[in-house]
Structure formats: structure tokens, C-alpha cells
N, C-alpha and C positions, 0 to 999 in steps of 0.2 A: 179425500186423500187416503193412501193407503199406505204405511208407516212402518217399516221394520226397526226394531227397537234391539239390538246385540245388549245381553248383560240387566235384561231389563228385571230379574230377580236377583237382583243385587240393590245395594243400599240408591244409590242416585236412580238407576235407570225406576224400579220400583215406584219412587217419588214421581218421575217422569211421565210413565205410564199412567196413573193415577188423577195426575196433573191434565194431561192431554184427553182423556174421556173425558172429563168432566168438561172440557172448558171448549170440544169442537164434537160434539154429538153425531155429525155426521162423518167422520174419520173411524175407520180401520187401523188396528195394531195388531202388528206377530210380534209377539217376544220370542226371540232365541236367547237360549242360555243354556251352559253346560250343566251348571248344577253342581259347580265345587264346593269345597265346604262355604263361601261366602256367599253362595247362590241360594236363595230361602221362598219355595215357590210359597208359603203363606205370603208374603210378601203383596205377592198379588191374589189373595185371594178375593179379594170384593172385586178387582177389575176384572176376574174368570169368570165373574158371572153373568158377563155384559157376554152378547153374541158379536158385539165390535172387537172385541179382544180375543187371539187366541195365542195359545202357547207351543213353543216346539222345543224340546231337550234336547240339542243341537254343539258339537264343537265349532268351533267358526274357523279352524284350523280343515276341517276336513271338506270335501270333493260336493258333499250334497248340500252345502249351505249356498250354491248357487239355485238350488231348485229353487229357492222359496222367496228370491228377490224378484222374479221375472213379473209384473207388471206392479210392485211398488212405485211412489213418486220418491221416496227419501231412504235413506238408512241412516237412525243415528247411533253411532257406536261407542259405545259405555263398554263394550266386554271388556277388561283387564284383569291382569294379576295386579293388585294396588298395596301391599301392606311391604312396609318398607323393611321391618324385620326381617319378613321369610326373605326376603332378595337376598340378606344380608346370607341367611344359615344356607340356603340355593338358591340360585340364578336360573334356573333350570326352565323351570314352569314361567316365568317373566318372561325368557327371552319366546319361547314358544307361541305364548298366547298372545304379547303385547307385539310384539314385531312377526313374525310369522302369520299370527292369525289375521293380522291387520292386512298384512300383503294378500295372505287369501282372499280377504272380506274387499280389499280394495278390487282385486284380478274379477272376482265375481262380480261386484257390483258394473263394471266396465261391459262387461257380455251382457249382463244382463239390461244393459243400458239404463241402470237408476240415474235418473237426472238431479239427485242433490244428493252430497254425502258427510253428514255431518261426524268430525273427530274427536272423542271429547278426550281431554289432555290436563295436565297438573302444571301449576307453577313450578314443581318441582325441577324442572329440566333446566330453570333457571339456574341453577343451582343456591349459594348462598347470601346474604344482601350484608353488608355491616348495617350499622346505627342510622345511617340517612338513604333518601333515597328509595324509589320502587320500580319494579319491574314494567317495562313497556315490552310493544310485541317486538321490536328492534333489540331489546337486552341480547347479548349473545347466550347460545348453550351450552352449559355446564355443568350438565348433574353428576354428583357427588355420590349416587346409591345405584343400586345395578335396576333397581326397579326406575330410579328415575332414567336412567341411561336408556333401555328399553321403549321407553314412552318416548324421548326425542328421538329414539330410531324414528319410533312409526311417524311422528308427526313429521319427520324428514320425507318419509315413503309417499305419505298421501300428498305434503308437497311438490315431492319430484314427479308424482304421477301428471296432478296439474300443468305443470310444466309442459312436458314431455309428451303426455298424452292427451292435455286439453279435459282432465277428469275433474268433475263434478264438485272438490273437496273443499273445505272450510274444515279449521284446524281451533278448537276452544281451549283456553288454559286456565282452567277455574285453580281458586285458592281452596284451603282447610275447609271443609265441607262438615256439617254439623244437622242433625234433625232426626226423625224417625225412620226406625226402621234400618240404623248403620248397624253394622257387626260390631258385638263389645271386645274387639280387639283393638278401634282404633279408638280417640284420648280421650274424645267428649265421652263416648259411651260407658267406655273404662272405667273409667271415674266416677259416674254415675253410678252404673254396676255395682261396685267396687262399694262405694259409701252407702246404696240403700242395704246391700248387706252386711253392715258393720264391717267392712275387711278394710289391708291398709288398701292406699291411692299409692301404686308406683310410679313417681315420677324422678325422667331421666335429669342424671346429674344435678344439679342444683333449679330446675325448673324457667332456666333465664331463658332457654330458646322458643322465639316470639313468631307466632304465624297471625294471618289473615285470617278473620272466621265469616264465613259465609253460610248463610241458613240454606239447605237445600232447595228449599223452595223455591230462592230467588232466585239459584242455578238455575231449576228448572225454565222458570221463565226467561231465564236469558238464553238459555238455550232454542228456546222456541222463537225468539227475539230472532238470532242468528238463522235457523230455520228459513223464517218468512224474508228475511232482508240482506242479509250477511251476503258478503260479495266471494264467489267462488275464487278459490287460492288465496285466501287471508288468513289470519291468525285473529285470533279478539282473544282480549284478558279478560278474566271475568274475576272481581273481588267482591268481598262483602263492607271491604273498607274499616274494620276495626279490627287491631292489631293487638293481642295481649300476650306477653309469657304465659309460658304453660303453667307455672306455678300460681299465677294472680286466675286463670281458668278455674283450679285445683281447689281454690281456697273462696271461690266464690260458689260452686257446684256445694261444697262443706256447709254454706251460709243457709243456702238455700233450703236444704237440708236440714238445717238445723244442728250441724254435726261439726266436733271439736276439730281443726284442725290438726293435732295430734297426730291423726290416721295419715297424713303424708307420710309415704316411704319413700326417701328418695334411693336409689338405685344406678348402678352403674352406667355411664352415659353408652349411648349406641356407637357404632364407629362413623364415621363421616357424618354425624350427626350437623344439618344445617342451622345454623344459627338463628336466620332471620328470614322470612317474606312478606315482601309487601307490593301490592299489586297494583297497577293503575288502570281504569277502566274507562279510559277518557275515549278511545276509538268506539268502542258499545256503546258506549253514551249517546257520542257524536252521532253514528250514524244509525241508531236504532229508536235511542232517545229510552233506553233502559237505565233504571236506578236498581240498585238495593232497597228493599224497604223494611226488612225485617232488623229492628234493631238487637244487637247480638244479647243483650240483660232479657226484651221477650224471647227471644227463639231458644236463647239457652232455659229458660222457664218451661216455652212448651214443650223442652224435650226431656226435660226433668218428669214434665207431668205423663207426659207419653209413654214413657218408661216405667213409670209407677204404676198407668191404666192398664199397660202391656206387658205384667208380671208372667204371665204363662208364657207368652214369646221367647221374652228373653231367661225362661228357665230351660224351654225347647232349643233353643238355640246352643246355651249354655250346655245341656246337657248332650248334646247332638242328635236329639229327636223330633227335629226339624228336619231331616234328611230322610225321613221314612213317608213324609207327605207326597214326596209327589207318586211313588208305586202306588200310593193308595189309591190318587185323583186322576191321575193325570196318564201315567205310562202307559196306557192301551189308545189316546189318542192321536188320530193323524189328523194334519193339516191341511185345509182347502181353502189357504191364502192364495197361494201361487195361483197366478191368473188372474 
């Protein structure tokens, strides 16, 4: 199989990539990826060294991202703008990359006749849950943040295309995403960051708003779950099934640590900040026969330890000298996937 991976030096798709050498030896990957600040080609650097995997520094908004589909079997697309703050300070780069690029990535994949096209998508479109109750793929759309609003555009796009033009699409909507290799902008990382070097933990308004945590990992393999089975024009939820306030997150990452909780700062809440999610995975279940397996006390551990192993990363990262790797490695190479 020969696999285009959109976004795949980013936090999930990276896991992804990673995931899939390993576990089908005879499979082909392109990563396309622009390369924003949340794009970290070390990310993949163990998977660059396989001759299975190669890389392209690619917008997916632009004209030549159809060269490089034409005799793929799949594309699965992870490229997004994801951090719900920036959406908040500009909308700007959301609506272009998540709905624009999507329509691009969709229009090309159609010429280029890919026969499967996997969407990957957030609970978030759901928007907010109160105290009972969890999202199925039937919940209506309601997001609440301009980054979430952008992501049910497109997974509106790749559905109407299904529709309309009989296109290839399956639509995934994973919960809170956690493990190696996330940018320390979003919670779990943050916090991690944040306490191994003594600084405070920011946490919004009182820390009561509760997500779904989901170990990367398992994304990944539900992803691939969807991949091989997932029925064209569906949606699948994909949860990790344990639910905690961000503050009980906050105060356990402190434990682990060994570190006083003291270092809590709480901070002004975000605006349209969601309250709750919680995700039901009973259709993946059903027809894939996919679990979660990583329970959120280990995965939160391994990514405690990952972070600790991976102090130069996340200094490069931190520091933005992470963005100088790829001229070093990479920018004089061309691609000879296509075909």
C-alpha cells in the first residue's frame, strides 16, 4: 500500500507514521507537511531513515499537492490548525488550512482517483456536554471556538462530497489526545513542561472543565481500525473513555513529579470555553471491534517519562530551534512517490 499521510510532522500524524512502519513493512508513506511552527520534522526522524518513508514540505492549500496523490491507495489527513487559543486571537490560518485546504485535498484526491480518504476530526464540533451524557456520531454540531467551527466545516465538505460525488470519505472524531511528541502548548504537555522546570501550571479558571483522554497510540490504531474496515461516508467517535477535570490532570502530573501542588496558577478562563466531553465509541467498537487499551494513570506516566528522556526536544522546540532542521536535512530533496 502506498499511503499519504497530510500533517504527519505534527503531534498525532508523527505517532501515526511511526505506528504504520512498524507494524506493515511492506507499505509506502509520503508525508506532506507545511512546516508551521507546530510541524517538527525531528518528529520523524527515525521514520526518514527507512527508504519506505519519504517527506515533502508541501501546503495542501496549493495547486501541486495533487502531483504527489496519483497512484496512492489512501490519504489520511491529520493537517490542521488545532490550538484553540490562536483561533480565538485569529481565525485566519483555521479557516484557510482546515476548510480550504481540506476542499483542496478533497478536489485533488477525486482526480487523482485515491480510493480511500480518511478525515481526521475533534469532538470538538460537538460542542459542549453538561454533567450526563456523551457524544454519539448522531449528537448535532455545535462548536463553540472558530478553530472548532472550521473542523465541522470540512467534515461537512468531505461529507457532502460523498454524497454528491460518491467520494472515497470516512469522517473520525477523536477526543483529548495525550503522548509523545504533542507541542507544549497544549494541557498535558504544558503542565509537564511547566512542573519539570519548576515554573507555575496555568490552569483555566478554576480547572472544573472535564475532557476525554485518549493516549495517542490508541488514536492511532483506531485510525487504522477505520483505514482497513470503516465504511465510506460514516463518521466513528473515537474516545479513550476516562474523563477527568483539568485540575484532578494538574494535580496528578504534580504527584508524579514529586512536586507541591502550590505551582497551580489558575488564570483567566478562555471565552467560549467548553465545559465538558465525553465520547462514546460504541459504532468502532461494533463494527471494527477496536478498544482503548492504554489506561490514562500508564500513558500519563509514559509521557511524563518521554518528556524527561526527551529534554533536548522539548528545549528545541521551546526554544524554536526546531525549525532550522529541516534546511539542514531535508530542503534540497524531491519526491519520487508519485507513480
Amino acid at each position: 500500500m502506498k499511503l499519504v499521510v497530510t500533517g504527519g510532522a505534527g503531534f498525532i500524524g508523527s505517532n501515526f507514521v511511526h505506528r504504520t512502519l512498524a507494524a506493515h513493512p511492506d507499505w509506502k508513506l509520503l508525508v506532506v507537511d507545511k512546516l508551521t511552527y507546530a510541524g517538527n520534522l525531528k518528529n520523524l526522524e527515525a521514520a526518514l531513515q527507512s527508504d519506505r518513508c519519504e517527506f515533502v514540505q508541501m501546503d495542501i492549500c496549493g495547486p501541486a499537492v495533487g502531483d504527489l496523490l496519483r497512484g496512492s491507495d489512501a490519504v489520511v489527513h491529520f493537517a490542521a490548525e488545532s490550538h484553540v487559543d490562536r483561533s480565538i486571537e485569529d481565525a485566519a490560518a483555521f479557516v484557510r488550512t482546515n476548510v480550504e485546504g481540506t476542499h483542496n485535498l478533497v478536489q485533488a484526491s477525486r482526480q487523482a482517483a485515491v480510493p480511500r480518504f480518511i478525515h481526521v476530526s475533534t469532538d470538538e464540533v460537538y460542542g459542549s456536554l453538561g454533567e450526563d451524557g456523551q457524544f454519539t456520531e448522531e449528537s448535532p454540531l455545535q462548536p463553540n471556538s472558530p478553530y472548532a467551527a472550521t473542523k465541522a466545516a470540512s467534515d461537512l465538505l468531505v461529507l457532502a462530497y460523498v454524497r454528491t460525488h460518491k467520494f472515497p470519505g470516512i469522517v473520525t472524531r477523536c477526543s483529548n489526545n495525550y503522548g509523545p511528541y504533542q507541542f507544549p502548548e497544549k494541557f498535558v504537555p504544558l503542565m509537564i513542561a511547566q512542573a519539570m522546570a519548576g515554573k507555575r501550571l496555568p490552569v483555566y479558571g478554576k480547572g472544573a472543565n472535564v475532557r476525554d483522554w485518549l493516549h495517542v497510540s490508541d488514536h492511532c490504531d483506531a485510525i487504522e481500525a477505520v483505514l482497513a474496515q470503516g465504511r465510506c461516508g460514516e463518521v466513528y467517535n473515537i474516545g479513550g473513555g476516562r474523563e477527568m477535570r483539568n485540575i484532578d490532570v494538574a494535580h496528578l502530573i504534580l504527584r508524579r513529579l514529586g512536586l507541591p501542588e502550590t505551582l497551580i496558577e489558575f488564570v483567566k478562563d478562555r471565552p467560549g470555553h467548553d465545559l465538558r466531553y465525553a465520547i462514546s465509541c460504541e459504532k468502532l467498537s461494533g463494527e471494527t471491534g477496536w478498544q482503548a487499551k492504554i489506561s490514562f494513570e500508564e500513558g500519563l506516566q509514559q509521557a511524563i517519562d518521554w518528556y524527561r528522556n526527551n529534554q533536548a526536544w522539548l528545549d528545541d522546540v521551546r526554544s524554536g530551534a526546531y525549525r532550522d532542521y529541516f534546511d539542514r536535512h531535508y530542503s534540497k530533496r524531491e519526491s519520487t512517490f508519485a507513480g
